[in-house]
C-alpha positions as CSV (number, residue, x, y, z in Angstrom):
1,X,11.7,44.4,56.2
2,X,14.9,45.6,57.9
3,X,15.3,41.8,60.1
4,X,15.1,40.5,56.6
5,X,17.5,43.3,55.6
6,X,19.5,41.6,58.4
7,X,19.6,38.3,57.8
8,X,20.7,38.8,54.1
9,X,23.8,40.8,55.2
10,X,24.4,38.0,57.6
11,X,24.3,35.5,54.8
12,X,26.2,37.5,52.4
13,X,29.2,38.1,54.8
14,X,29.0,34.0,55.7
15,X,29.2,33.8,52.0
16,X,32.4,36.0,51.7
17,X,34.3,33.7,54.2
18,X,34.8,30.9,51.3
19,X,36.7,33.4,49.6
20,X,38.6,34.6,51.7
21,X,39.9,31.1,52.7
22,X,40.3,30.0,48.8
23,X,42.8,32.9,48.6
24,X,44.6,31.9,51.8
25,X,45.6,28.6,49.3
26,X,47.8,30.4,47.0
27,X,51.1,29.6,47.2
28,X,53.8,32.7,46.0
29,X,57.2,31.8,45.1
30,X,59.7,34.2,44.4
31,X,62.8,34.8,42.1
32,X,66.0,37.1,42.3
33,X,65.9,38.6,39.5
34,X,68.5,36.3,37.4
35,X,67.2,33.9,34.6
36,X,68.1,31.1,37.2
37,X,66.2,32.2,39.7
38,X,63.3,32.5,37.4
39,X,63.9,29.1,35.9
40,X,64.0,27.7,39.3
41,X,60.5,29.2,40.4
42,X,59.2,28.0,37.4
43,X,60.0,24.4,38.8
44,X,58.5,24.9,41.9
45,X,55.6,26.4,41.0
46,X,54.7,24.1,38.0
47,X,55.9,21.0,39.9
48,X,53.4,21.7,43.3
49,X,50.5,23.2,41.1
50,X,50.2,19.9,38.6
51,X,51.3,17.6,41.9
52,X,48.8,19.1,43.8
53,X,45.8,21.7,42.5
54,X,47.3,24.5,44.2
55,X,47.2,27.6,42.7
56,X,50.9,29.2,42.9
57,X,52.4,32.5,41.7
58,X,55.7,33.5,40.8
59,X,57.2,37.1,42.1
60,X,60.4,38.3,40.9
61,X,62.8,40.8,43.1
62,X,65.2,42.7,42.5
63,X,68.3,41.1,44.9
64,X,68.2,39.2,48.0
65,X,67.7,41.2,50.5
66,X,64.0,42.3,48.5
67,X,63.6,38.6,48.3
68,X,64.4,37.2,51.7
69,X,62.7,40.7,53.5
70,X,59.2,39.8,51.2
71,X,59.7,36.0,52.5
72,X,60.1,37.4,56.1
73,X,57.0,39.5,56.1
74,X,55.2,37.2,54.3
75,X,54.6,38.2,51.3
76,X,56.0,35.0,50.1
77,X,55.9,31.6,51.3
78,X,58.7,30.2,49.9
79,X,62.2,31.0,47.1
80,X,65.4,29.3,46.4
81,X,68.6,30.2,48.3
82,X,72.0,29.6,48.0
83,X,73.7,28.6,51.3
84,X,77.4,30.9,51.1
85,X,74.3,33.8,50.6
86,X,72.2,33.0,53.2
87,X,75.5,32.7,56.0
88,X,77.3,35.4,54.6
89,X,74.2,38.2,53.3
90,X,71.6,36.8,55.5
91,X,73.1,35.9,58.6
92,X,76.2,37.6,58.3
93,X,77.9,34.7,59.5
94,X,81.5,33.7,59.0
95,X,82.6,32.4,55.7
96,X,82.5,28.6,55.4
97,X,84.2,26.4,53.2
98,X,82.9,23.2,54.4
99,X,79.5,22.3,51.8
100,X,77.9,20.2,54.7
101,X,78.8,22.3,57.4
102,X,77.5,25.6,55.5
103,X,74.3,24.2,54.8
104,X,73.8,22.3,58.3
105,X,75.1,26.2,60.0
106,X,72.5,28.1,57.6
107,X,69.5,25.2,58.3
108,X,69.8,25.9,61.9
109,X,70.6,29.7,62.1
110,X,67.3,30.3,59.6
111,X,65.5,27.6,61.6
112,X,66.0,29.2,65.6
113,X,65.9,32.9,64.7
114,X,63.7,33.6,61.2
115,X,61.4,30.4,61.4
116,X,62.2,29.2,58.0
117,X,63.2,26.1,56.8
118,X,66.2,25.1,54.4
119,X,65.0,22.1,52.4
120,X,67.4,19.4,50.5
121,X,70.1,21.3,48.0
122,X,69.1,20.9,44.4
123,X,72.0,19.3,43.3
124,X,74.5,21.9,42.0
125,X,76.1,25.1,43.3
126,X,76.3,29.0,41.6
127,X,79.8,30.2,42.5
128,X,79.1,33.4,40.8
129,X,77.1,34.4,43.7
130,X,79.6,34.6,46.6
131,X,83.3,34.7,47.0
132,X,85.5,32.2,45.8
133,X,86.1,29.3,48.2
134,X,82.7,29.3,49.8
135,X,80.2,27.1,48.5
136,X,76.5,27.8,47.2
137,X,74.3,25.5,47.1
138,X,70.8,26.3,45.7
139,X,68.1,25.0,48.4
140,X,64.5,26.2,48.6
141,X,63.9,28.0,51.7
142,X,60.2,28.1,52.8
143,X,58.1,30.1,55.7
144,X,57.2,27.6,58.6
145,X,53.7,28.8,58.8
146,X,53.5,27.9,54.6
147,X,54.7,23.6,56.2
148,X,51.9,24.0,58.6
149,X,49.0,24.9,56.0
150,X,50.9,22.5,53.7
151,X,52.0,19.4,55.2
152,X,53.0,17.4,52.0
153,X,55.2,20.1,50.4
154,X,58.5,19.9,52.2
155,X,58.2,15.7,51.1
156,X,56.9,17.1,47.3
157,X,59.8,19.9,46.8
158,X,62.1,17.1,48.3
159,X,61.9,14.8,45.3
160,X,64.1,17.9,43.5
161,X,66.7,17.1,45.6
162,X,69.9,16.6,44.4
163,X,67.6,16.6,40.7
164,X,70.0,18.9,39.5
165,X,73.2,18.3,38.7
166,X,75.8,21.6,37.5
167,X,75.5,20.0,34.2
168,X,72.2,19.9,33.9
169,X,72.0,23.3,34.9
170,X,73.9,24.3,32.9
171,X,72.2,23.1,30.1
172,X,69.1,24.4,31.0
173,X,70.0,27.6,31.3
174,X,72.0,27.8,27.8
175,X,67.7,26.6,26.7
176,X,66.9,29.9,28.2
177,X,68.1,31.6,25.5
178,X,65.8,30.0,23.2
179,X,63.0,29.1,25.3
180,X,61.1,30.8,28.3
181,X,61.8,29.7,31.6
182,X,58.5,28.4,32.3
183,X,58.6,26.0,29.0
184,X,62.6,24.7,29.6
185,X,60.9,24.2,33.4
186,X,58.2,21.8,32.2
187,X,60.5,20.2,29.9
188,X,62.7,19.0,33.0
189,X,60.0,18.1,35.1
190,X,58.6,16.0,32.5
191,X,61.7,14.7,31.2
192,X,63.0,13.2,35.2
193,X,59.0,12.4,35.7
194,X,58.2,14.9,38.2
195,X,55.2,15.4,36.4
């Protein structure tokens, strides 16, 4: 009786490895806590969940550095980033006012010494976020562990690239007064066939 005791502990702990993998798939994507940054995860998430079955959830923070610390231990694989806020919060670089220069300074300095990778700029910037003169380019920044167990989702959140232009931002996020994020999100993603 106790070997067959045995045996079904061993079976029952081989069947608990399934699980533990299936929740390993879960993508989490976070927000600053702005309607933007909400909208914006919305896209993500909605966009790589219909492209490809896997199950995402959205976190909202308070600020950046609650953002970017949970992304660093973590506790998220991936949020959206503007580049004058990753140089000058972040890295606490040097103010540039060069667009290609900031985000090519901010893709390598996040690259070499925190492992994460700046994908392509959405299209538009949100001056309201740093000081004047220095650009801010929205960009998804994601874990290089979360490219490794996901090899098609750099190429997927790619195809938002350059997507968004300030007008269209702008009119998405006048909808957000109406709508929830999550609903103007779908809307766009159906509307430029990302879905």
């Amino acid at each position: 009786m106790a070997g067959l005791f045995g045996v079904l502990l061993v079976l029952l702990a081989g069947l608990a490895q399934p699980v533990a993998a299936c929740v390993g798939k879960t993508l989490v994507i976070g927000a600053k806590g702005t309607p933007q940054q909400e909208l914006l995860a919305e896209m993500l998430a909605i966009l790589i969940a219909e492209r490809t079955g896997t199950s995402v959830k959205v976190v909202k923070f308070d600020d950046t550095a609650a953002t970017h610390g949970a992304l660093l231990k973590a506790e998220l694989d991936l949020y959206v980033e503007y580049t004058g806020v990753g140089q000058l919060d972040v890295l606490k670089g040097e103010a540039l006012s060069d667009t290609a220069a900031l985000y090519q300074a901010v893709k390598e300095r996040y690259n070499q010494e925190l492992n994460l990778v700046w994908l392509d700029p959405l299209g538009f910037e949100e001056p309201r976020v740093v000081p004047a003169g220095v650009p801010a380019q929205a960009a998804p920044v994601v874990r290089k562990d979360t490219l490794k167990k996901f090899p098609a989702l750099a190429r997927l959140i790619n195809k938002l690239g350059g997507a968004i232009s300030p007008e269209a931002m702008q009119g998405l996020e006048a909808r957000l007064a109406q709508e929830g994020a999550r609903e103007v999100a779908r809307s766009f993603l159906k509307a430029g066939r990302f879905i």
